[in-house]
Every structure is written in structure tokens, then in C-alpha cells.
N, C-alpha and C positions, 0 to 999 in steps of 0.2 A: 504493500500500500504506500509507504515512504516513497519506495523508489520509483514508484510509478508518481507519485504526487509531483517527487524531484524533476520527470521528467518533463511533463508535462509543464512544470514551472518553468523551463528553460526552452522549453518548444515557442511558450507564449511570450520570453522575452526575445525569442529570437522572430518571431512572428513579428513581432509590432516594431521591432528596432528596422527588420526593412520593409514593411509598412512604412515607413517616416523615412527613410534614405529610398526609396522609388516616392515617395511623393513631394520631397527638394530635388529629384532628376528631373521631376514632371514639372515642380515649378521653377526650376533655374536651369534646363539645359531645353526642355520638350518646348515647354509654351515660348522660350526665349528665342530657341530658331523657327516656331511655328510647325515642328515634325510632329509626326504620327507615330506612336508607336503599333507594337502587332497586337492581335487579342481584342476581348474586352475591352481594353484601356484604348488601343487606337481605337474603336470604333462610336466610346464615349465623346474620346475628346472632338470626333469627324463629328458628330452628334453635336456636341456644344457649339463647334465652329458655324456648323451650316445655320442653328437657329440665330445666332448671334449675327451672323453675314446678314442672315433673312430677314429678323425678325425686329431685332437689335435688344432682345431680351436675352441676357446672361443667363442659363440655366445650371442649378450645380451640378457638381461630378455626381454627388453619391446616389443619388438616385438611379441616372441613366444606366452606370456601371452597374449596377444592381440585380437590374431589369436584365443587362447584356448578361449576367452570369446564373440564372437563373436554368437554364439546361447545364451549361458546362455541373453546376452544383447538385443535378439530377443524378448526372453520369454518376459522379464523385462519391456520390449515400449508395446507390444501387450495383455499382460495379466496383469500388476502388477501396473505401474503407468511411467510416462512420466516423472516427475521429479525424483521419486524414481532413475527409470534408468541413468538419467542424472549425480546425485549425485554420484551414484555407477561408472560412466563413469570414472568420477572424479576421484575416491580412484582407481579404475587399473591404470590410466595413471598415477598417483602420485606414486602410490606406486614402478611399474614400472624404474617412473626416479627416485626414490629415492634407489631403490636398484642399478641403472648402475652406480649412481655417490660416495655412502655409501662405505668405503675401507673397504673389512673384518677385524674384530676381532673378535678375541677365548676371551671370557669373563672365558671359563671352559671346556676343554676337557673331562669330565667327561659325557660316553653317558646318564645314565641315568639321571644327574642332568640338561643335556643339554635337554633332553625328557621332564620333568617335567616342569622345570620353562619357556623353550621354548611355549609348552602348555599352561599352563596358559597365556603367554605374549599375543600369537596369537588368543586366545580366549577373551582377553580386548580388543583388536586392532578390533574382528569382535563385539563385542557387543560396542562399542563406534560405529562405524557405525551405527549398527541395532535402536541404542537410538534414530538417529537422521532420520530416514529412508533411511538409503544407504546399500549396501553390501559391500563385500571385492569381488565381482564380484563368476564368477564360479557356483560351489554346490549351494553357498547362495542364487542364483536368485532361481535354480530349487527346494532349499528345500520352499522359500516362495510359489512359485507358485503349489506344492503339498499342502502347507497347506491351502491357499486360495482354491484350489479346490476341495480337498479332506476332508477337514477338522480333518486333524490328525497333534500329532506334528510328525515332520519329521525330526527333527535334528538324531535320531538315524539312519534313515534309509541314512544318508550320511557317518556314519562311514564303511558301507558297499559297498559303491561304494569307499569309499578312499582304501578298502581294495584290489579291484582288481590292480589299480594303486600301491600297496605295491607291489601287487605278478609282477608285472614287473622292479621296483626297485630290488626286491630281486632274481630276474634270473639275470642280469645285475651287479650286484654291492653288494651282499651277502646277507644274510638272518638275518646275525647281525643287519645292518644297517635297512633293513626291519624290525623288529622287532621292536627296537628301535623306529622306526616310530611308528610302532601302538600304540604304549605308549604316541607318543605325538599328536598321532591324536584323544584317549581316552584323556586325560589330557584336553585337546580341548574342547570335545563334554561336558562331564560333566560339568568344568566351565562353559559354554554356557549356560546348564541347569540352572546352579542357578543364574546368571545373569542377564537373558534375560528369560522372561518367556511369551513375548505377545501370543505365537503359541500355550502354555499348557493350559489346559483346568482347572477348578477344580468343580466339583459337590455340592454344595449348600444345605442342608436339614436346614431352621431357624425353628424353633420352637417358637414362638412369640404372643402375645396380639393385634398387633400392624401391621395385616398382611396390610393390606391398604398400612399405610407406609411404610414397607419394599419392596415392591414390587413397589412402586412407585420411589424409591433410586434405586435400581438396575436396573428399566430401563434410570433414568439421568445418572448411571455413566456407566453405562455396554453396552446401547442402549438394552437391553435384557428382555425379557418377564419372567414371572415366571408363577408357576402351584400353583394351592392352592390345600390342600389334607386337608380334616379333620381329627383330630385323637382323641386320650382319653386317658390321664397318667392312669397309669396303677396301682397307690397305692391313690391317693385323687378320681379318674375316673372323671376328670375335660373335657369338651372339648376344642380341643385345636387346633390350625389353624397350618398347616406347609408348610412353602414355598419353594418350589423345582424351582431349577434356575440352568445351565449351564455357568459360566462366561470364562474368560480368565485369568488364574492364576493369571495377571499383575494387575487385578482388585478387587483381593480378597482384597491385600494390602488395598486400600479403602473401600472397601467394609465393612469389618467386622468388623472395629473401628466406620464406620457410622453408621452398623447394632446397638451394643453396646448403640451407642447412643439412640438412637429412642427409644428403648428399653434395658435396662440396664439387665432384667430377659431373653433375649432374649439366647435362647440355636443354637449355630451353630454349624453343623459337615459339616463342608470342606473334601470331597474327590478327588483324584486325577482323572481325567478322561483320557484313552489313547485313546478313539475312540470319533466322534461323528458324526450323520450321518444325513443329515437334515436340516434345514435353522437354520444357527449357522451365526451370523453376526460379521464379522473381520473388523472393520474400514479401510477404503479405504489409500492407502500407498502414496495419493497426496493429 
């Protein structure tokens, strides 16, 4: 009960701290170059812009975000996890009041450097979430729940939906400004890449003395099965055991300093994997 209270208390300050760093990116980098972000959030603030173009009525953030996250938060209770969603409840309504109450400031009118460092900021603010199991709501429910079901990473295939959402900022409000976007919604995705890797695969080939053991290691840390394959170097023609394993790139990190251990001669090639099709197990997001 402690240690779950403990957790849970660090889940919620780690929630709400970027809550409040994505909603200084939104008011000093986003609104100061006029960008779009992807998700929810771009299609809020496309949503503010047009009434405000239109109508010359300012409407706030938290509502329309709201409204846009109302499926993704379906997905999230029905398919992904009960707390997961809760937490993620959490970082929209924060983030939310923290952008109605946050006064703008231009840290740098400069669009590209506002593209750049923008992206990056809002790609910490969605991987401090992901650390803790929350999203920044939006894309992030439906890229999880592609990856849970499909088993691919999917963060690529969100730069492609942000991208339809660009082509309506840039009929509306120019193609500069679109543009510009897409730079910060790339800037985005690739940090995220290196950040955050639970959803990436990496392909496994040990070469080892020591097969028992090593296949015994990667299912305590991985939950993961491995395949044993015999082989035979090809200059001493020794036989030689190789274990083929599928992990989650987040696991190699572990993995491959404990492989070392077990066995110090132990030969590993790590490959990246983009597909994988088949009982691949993702630990549960509650």
C-alpha cells in the first residue's frame, strides 16, 4: 500500500511538473512563432486561431482540448489501462489550466529556432509523462494503443496524421507557419525516439558458452522467450550455441551489460527491428 501510494505520488508530480513545462513551450515558443503543434493540442490551438481570425472572440484552451481528447481517453479506460488513463486525465486538465492562466512570452521570434528548441521542449514534457505511465493525452493514447495491438513502433506513423492537421493550419493561416510546424513536429518525433524507446523493438543474435544462462536473464528482465540455433565458427569450426531473442529496445540497456557478465566472450549483435508480428509481450500500463 506505501509503495504503491509512493508511486503514485511521484507519477502525479511528475505529471503536473510537464503539465506546466508543455504549457510555457505552448506559451513562449508555440503561440510566439504562431506553430501548430500535433494531436489534441495542435488541433485546439487550429480551433482557437480560426475563431479568433473569425470571430475575434478569444476562446480558452481547456475546454476545446477537452472535447478533442474525449475518444483518445475512451481508447485509454477500454484498451490500455484504468490508471494509465487517469494519470493522463490528469496532465490534459493541468496542462489545460496551466496554459488559461500562463501570460504569453516571446523567449525568441526567430521561427526556426522557435521550431527547434520548441520540439525538443515538447518532446521532454511527452517523454516525462511516458516515464511515468501517463500521456500528454491525444495521438499519444492512439499511438500506444497501435503499439499494444499491433505491435509496431508507431510514433512515426503520428507525424503523418499531424501532417493532415498542418494542411488545415496552412489553408487558414499560410504555409510558412505550416511549415514551420512540421519542423517542430519532426524535432518532436525524433527526440521521442531517443528518449523513450519502450514501443522499439531490437533483434538479439548472443553468441555464447553460456546459453542456459543467457536465456534464463532475458526472460527475468525482458518476460521474453528466446530461440537457441546451433552454429560453427567458421576459422577454429568450434560448435557454438546462438540465442535469438526479440526485446524492447528499453531492455537492451540491461540486457547487454548483464549478457557481458554471464559471459565476458559472449558476442552480441543488436539489430533494430521495425515490425513484429506475433505474441511479442509489452508489460501491462497498470
Amino acid at each position: 500500500m506505501k509503495a504503491t501510494l509512493k508511486k503514485d505520488s511521484i507519477r502525479l508530480i511528475v505529471v503536473l511538473a510537464a503539465a506546466f513545462l508543455m504549457s510555457v513551450n505552448i506559451q513562449s515558443f508555440i503561440n510566439a512563432g504562431g506553430l501548430f503543434p500535433g494531436g489534441a493540442q495542435g488541433l485546439t490551438i487550429v480551433v482557437q486561431r480560426i475563431v479568433l481570425k473569425y470571430t475575434g472572440i478569444s476562446i480558452p484552451y481547456s475546454p476545446v482540448n477537452i472535447i478533442l481528447n474525449i475518444f483518445p481517453i475512451y481508447l485509454g479506460f477500454r484498451y490500455i489501462g484504468k490508471r494509465f488513463t487517469i494519470f493522463s486525465m490528469i496532465m490534459v486538465l493541468a496542462n489545460g489550466f496551466f496554459v488559461d492562466i500562463i501570460p504569453a512570452h516571446a523567449i525568441t521570434y526567430d521561427p526556426l529556432l522557435i521550431a527547434v528548441f520548441g520540439g525538443i521542449i515538447n518532446a521532454v514534457a511527452i517523454c516525462m509523462c511516458l516515464s511515468v505511465d501517463a500521456t500528454s493525452g491525444g495521438t499519444d493514447f492512439i499511438s500506444i494503443y497501435l503499439s499494444q495491438k499491433k505491435g509496431v513502433d508507431s510514433f512515426p506513423f503520428i507525424l503523418g496524421i499531424n501532417t493532415v492537421i498542418l494542411l488545415i493550419a496552412g489553408i487558414y493561416f499560410g504555409w510558412e507557419k505550416a511549415l514551420y510546424s512540421m519542423i517542430f513536429q519532426y524535432v518532436t518525433t525524433q527526440v521521442l525516439h531517443i528518449l523513450y524507446r519502450v514501443y522499439q523493438q531490437q533483434t538479439l543474435f548472443i553468441i555464447t558458452d553460456k546459453p542456459a544462462e543467457v536465456c534464463d536473464l532475458i526472460y527475468r528482465v525482458a518476460n521474453h522467450g528466446a530461440t537457441l540455433m546451433h552454429g560453427e565458427g567458421s576459422f577454429e569450426h568450434q560448435n557454438k550455441m546462438i540465442v535469438y531473442s526479440v526485446v524492447s529496445a528499453s531492455d537492451t540497456r540491461k540486457l547487454i551489460p548483464a549478457i557481458k557478465k554471464i559471459d565476458e566472450n559472449a558476442f552480441i549483435n543488436s539489430i533494430r527491428t521495425d515490425e513484429v508480428r506475433g505474441n511479442f509481450y509489452l508489460r501491462p500500463r497498470d
